[in-house]
C-alpha positions as CSV (number, residue, x, y, z in Angstrom):
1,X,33.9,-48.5,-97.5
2,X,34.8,-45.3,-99.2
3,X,33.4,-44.1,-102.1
4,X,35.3,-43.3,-105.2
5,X,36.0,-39.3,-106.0
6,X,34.8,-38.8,-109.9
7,X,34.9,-35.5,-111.3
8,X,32.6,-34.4,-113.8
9,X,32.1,-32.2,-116.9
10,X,28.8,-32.0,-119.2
11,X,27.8,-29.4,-121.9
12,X,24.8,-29.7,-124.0
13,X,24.6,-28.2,-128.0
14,X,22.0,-27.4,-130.0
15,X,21.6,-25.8,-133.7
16,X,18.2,-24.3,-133.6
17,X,15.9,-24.7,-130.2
18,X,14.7,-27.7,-131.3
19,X,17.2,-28.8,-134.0
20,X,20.0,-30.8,-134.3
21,X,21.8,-31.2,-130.7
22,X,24.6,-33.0,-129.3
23,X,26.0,-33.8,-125.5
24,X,29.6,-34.1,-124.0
25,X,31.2,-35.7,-121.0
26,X,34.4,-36.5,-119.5
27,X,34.8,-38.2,-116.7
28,X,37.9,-37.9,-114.4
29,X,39.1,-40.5,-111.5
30,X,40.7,-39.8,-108.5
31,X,43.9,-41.1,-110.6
32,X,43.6,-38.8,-113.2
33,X,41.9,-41.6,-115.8
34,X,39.5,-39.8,-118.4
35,X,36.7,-41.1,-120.4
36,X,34.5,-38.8,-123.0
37,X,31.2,-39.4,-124.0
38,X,29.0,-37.5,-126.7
39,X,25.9,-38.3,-128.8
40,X,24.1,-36.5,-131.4
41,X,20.1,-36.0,-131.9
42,X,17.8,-34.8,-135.1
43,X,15.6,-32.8,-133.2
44,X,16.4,-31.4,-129.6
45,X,16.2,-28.4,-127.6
46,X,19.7,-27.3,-125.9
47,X,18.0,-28.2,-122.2
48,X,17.8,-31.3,-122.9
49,X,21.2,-31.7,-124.2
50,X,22.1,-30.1,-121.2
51,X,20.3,-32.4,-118.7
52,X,20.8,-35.9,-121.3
53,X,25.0,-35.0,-120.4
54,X,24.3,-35.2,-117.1
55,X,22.5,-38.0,-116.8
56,X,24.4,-40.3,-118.7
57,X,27.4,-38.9,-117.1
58,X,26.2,-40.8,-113.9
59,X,24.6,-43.9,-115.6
60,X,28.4,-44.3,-117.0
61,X,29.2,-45.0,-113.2
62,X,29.8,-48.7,-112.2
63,X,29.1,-48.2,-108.9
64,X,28.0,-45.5,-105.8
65,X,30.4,-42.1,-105.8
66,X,31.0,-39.1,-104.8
67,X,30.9,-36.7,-107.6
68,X,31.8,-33.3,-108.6
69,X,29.6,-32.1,-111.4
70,X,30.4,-29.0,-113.3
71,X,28.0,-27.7,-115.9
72,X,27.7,-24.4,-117.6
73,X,24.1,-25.1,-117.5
74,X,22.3,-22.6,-114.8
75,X,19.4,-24.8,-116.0
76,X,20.4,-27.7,-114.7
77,X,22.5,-26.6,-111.6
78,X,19.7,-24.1,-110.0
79,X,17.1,-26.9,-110.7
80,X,19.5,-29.1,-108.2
81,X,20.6,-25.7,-105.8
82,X,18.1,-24.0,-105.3
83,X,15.7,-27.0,-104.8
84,X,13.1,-26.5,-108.2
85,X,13.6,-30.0,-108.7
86,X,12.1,-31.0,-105.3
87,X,9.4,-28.2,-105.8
88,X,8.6,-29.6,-109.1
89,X,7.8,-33.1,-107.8
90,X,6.0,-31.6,-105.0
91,X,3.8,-29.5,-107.2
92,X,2.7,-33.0,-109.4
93,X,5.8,-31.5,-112.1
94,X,4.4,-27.9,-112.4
95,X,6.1,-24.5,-111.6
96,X,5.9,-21.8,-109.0
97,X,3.6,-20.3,-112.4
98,X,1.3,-23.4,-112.2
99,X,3.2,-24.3,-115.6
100,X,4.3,-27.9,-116.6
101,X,7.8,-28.7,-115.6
102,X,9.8,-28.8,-119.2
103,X,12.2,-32.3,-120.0
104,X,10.2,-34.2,-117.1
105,X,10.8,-37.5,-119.0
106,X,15.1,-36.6,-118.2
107,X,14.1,-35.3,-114.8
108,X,12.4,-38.4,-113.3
109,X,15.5,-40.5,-115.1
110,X,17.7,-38.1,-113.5
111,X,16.1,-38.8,-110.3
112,X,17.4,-42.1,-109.2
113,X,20.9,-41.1,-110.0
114,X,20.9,-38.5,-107.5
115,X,19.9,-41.3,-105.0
116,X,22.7,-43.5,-105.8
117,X,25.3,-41.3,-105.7
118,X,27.0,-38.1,-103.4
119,X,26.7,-35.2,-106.2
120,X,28.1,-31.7,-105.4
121,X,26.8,-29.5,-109.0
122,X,29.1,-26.4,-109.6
123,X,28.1,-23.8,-112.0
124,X,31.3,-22.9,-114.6
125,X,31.2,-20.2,-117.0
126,X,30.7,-21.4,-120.5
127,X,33.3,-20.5,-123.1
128,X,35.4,-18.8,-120.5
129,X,38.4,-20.8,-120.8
130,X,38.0,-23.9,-118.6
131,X,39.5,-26.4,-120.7
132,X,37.4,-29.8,-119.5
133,X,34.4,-27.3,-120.4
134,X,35.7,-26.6,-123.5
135,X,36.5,-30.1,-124.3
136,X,32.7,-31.2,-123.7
137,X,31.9,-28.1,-126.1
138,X,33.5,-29.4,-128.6
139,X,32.1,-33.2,-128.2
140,X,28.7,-31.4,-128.1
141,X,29.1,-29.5,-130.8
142,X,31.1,-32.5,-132.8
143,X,28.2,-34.9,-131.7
144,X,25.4,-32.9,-132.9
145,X,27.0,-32.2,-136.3
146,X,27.5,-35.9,-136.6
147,X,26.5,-38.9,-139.4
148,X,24.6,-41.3,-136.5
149,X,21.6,-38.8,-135.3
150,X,19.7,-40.5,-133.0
151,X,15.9,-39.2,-132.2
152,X,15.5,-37.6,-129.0
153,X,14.5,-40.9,-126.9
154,X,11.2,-38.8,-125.8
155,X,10.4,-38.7,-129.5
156,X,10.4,-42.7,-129.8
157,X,9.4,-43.4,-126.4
158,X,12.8,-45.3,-125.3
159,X,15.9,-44.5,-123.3
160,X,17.9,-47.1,-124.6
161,X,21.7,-46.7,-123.8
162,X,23.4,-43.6,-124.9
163,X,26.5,-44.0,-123.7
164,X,29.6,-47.2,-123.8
165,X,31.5,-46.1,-126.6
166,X,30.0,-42.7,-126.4
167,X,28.7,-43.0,-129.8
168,X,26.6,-45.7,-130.0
Protein backbone atom coordinates (compact mmCIF):
# COMPACT_ATOMS: atom_id res chain seq x y z
CA UNK A 1 0.00 0.00 0.00
CA UNK A 2 1.20 3.48 -0.69
CA UNK A 3 1.93 5.87 1.67
CA UNK A 4 0.36 9.20 1.85
CA UNK A 5 2.52 12.38 0.45
CA UNK A 6 2.32 15.22 3.55
CA UNK A 7 4.23 18.19 3.18
CA UNK A 8 5.50 19.96 6.01
CA UNK A 9 6.33 23.44 7.49
CA UNK A 10 7.72 24.10 11.19
CA UNK A 11 9.30 27.35 12.66
CA UNK A 12 10.12 27.75 16.23
CA UNK A 13 10.04 31.49 18.22
CA UNK A 14 11.47 32.56 21.07
CA UNK A 15 11.64 36.14 23.05
CA UNK A 16 14.77 35.87 24.96
CA UNK A 17 17.03 32.43 24.86
CA UNK A 18 15.25 31.00 27.34
CA UNK A 19 12.02 33.10 27.49
CA UNK A 20 8.73 33.06 26.27
CA UNK A 21 8.63 30.77 22.92
CA UNK A 22 6.12 29.56 20.65
CA UNK A 23 5.96 26.70 17.60
CA UNK A 24 4.10 26.59 14.19
CA UNK A 25 2.93 23.98 11.73
CA UNK A 26 0.98 23.43 8.78
CA UNK A 27 0.42 20.47 7.37
CA UNK A 28 -0.42 19.94 3.65
CA UNK A 29 -2.06 16.69 1.96
CA UNK A 30 -1.57 15.43 -1.29
CA UNK A 31 -5.10 17.16 -1.92
CA UNK A 32 -4.12 20.36 -0.88
CA UNK A 33 -5.99 20.07 2.77
CA UNK A 34 -4.10 22.23 5.52
CA UNK A 35 -4.07 22.07 9.16
CA UNK A 36 -1.93 24.60 11.57
CA UNK A 37 -0.78 23.93 14.75
CA UNK A 38 1.06 26.39 17.31
CA UNK A 39 1.67 26.41 21.12
CA UNK A 40 3.17 28.82 23.43
CA UNK A 41 5.83 28.18 26.44
CA UNK A 42 6.89 30.50 29.65
CA UNK A 43 10.35 29.64 29.53
CA UNK A 44 12.11 28.11 26.24
CA UNK A 45 15.03 28.40 24.22
CA UNK A 46 14.34 28.95 20.25
CA UNK A 47 15.93 25.20 19.60
CA UNK A 48 13.58 23.68 21.23
CA UNK A 49 10.81 25.59 19.65
CA UNK A 50 12.47 24.63 16.69
CA UNK A 51 12.66 20.83 17.24
CA UNK A 52 9.01 20.75 19.54
CA UNK A 53 7.37 21.97 15.71
CA UNK A 54 8.74 19.23 14.30
CA UNK A 55 7.98 16.79 16.39
CA UNK A 56 4.50 17.29 16.87
CA UNK A 57 4.22 17.97 13.23
CA UNK A 58 4.68 14.11 12.92
CA UNK A 59 2.80 13.00 16.09
CA UNK A 60 -0.17 14.99 14.29
CA UNK A 61 0.09 12.00 11.62
CA UNK A 62 -2.61 9.29 11.84
CA UNK A 63 -0.72 6.89 10.19
CA UNK A 64 2.91 5.91 8.30
CA UNK A 65 3.92 8.78 5.44
CA UNK A 66 6.06 10.05 3.37
CA UNK A 67 6.97 13.55 4.30
CA UNK A 68 8.60 16.56 3.11
CA UNK A 69 9.77 18.72 6.00
CA UNK A 70 10.93 22.12 5.53
CA UNK A 71 12.39 24.03 8.37
CA UNK A 72 14.41 27.20 8.58
CA UNK A 73 16.16 25.57 11.33
CA UNK A 74 19.89 24.51 10.21
CA UNK A 75 19.64 23.14 13.84
CA UNK A 76 17.39 20.76 13.30
CA UNK A 77 18.00 19.82 9.53
CA UNK A 78 22.04 19.34 9.81
CA UNK A 79 21.28 17.30 13.05
CA UNK A 80 19.10 14.86 10.50
CA UNK A 81 21.67 15.50 7.10
CA UNK A 82 24.58 15.43 8.13
CA UNK A 83 24.07 12.48 10.50
CA UNK A 84 24.88 14.38 14.33
CA UNK A 85 21.83 12.79 15.40
CA UNK A 86 23.14 9.23 14.82
CA UNK A 87 26.65 10.43 16.18
CA UNK A 88 25.02 11.77 19.20
CA UNK A 89 23.40 8.43 20.16
CA UNK A 90 26.50 6.70 19.26
CA UNK A 91 28.61 8.89 21.56
CA UNK A 92 25.98 8.05 24.86
CA UNK A 93 24.33 11.94 23.68
CA UNK A 94 27.67 13.85 23.64
CA UNK A 95 29.38 15.83 20.80
CA UNK A 96 32.31 15.50 18.54
CA UNK A 97 33.63 18.16 21.73
CA UNK A 98 32.77 15.45 24.33
CA UNK A 99 29.91 17.95 25.29
CA UNK A 100 26.28 16.85 26.24
CA UNK A 101 23.93 16.82 23.33
CA UNK A 102 21.47 19.99 24.05
CA UNK A 103 17.21 19.25 23.91
CA UNK A 104 18.06 15.32 24.29
CA UNK A 105 14.64 14.92 26.09
CA UNK A 106 12.95 16.18 22.15
CA UNK A 107 15.69 14.21 20.45
CA UNK A 108 14.91 10.78 21.79
CA UNK A 109 10.94 11.77 21.28
CA UNK A 110 11.92 12.74 17.95
CA UNK A 111 13.47 9.43 17.45
CA UNK A 112 10.65 7.07 16.93
CA UNK A 113 8.96 9.38 14.52
CA UNK A 114 11.75 9.14 12.15
CA UNK A 115 11.12 5.31 12.36
CA UNK A 116 7.53 5.46 11.48
CA UNK A 117 7.64 7.54 8.76
CA UNK A 118 9.66 8.30 5.13
CA UNK A 119 11.06 12.08 6.08
CA UNK A 120 13.01 14.08 3.40
CA UNK A 121 14.11 17.61 5.76
CA UNK A 122 14.85 20.64 3.43
CA UNK A 123 16.43 23.61 4.71
CA UNK A 124 14.33 27.08 3.56
CA UNK A 125 15.57 30.43 4.17
CA UNK A 126 13.80 32.15 7.10
CA UNK A 127 12.01 35.38 6.50
CA UNK A 128 12.90 35.17 2.79
CA UNK A 129 9.51 35.17 1.44
CA UNK A 130 8.26 31.54 1.48
CA UNK A 131 4.79 32.03 2.42
CA UNK A 132 4.05 28.47 4.37
CA UNK A 133 7.34 29.66 6.20
CA UNK A 134 6.00 32.78 6.95
CA UNK A 135 2.75 31.47 7.95
CA UNK A 136 4.44 29.15 10.73
CA UNK A 137 6.33 32.50 11.72
CA UNK A 138 3.60 34.04 12.55
CA UNK A 139 1.87 31.07 14.59
CA UNK A 140 5.17 30.93 16.36
CA UNK A 141 5.43 34.15 17.10
CA UNK A 142 1.39 34.54 17.77
CA UNK A 143 1.74 31.28 20.00
CA UNK A 144 4.44 32.52 22.15
CA UNK A 145 2.92 35.91 22.77
CA UNK A 146 -0.21 34.03 23.81
CA UNK A 147 -2.70 33.96 27.18
CA UNK A 148 -2.32 29.79 27.71
CA UNK A 149 1.70 29.46 28.26
CA UNK A 150 2.38 26.12 28.92
CA UNK A 151 5.88 25.13 30.77
CA UNK A 152 8.38 23.67 28.65
CA UNK A 153 7.28 19.74 29.19
CA UNK A 154 11.12 19.21 30.33
CA UNK A 155 10.45 21.71 33.03
CA UNK A 156 7.42 19.54 34.52
CA UNK A 157 8.72 16.24 33.48
CA UNK A 158 5.60 15.45 30.96
CA UNK A 159 5.06 15.41 27.23
CA UNK A 160 1.54 15.44 27.40
CA UNK A 161 -0.25 16.38 24.01
CA UNK A 162 0.63 19.53 22.33
CA UNK A 163 -1.11 19.45 19.57
CA UNK A 164 -5.32 18.60 18.36
CA UNK A 165 -6.60 21.87 18.31
CA UNK A 166 -3.18 23.23 18.18
CA UNK A 167 -3.76 25.22 21.24
CA UNK A 168 -4.49 23.06 23.84
Amino acid sequence: MRRPHITIYTDGACSGNPGPGGYGVVLIDQEGRRKELSQGYRATTNNRMELLGVIVALEALKRPCDVTLFSDSEYVVHAIQKGWLVNWQKKGWRKADKKPVMNVDLWQRLLPKLEEHNIEFKWTKGHAGNPENERCDELAVAASLGPNLLPDPRQNGTSSSLFGTGRD
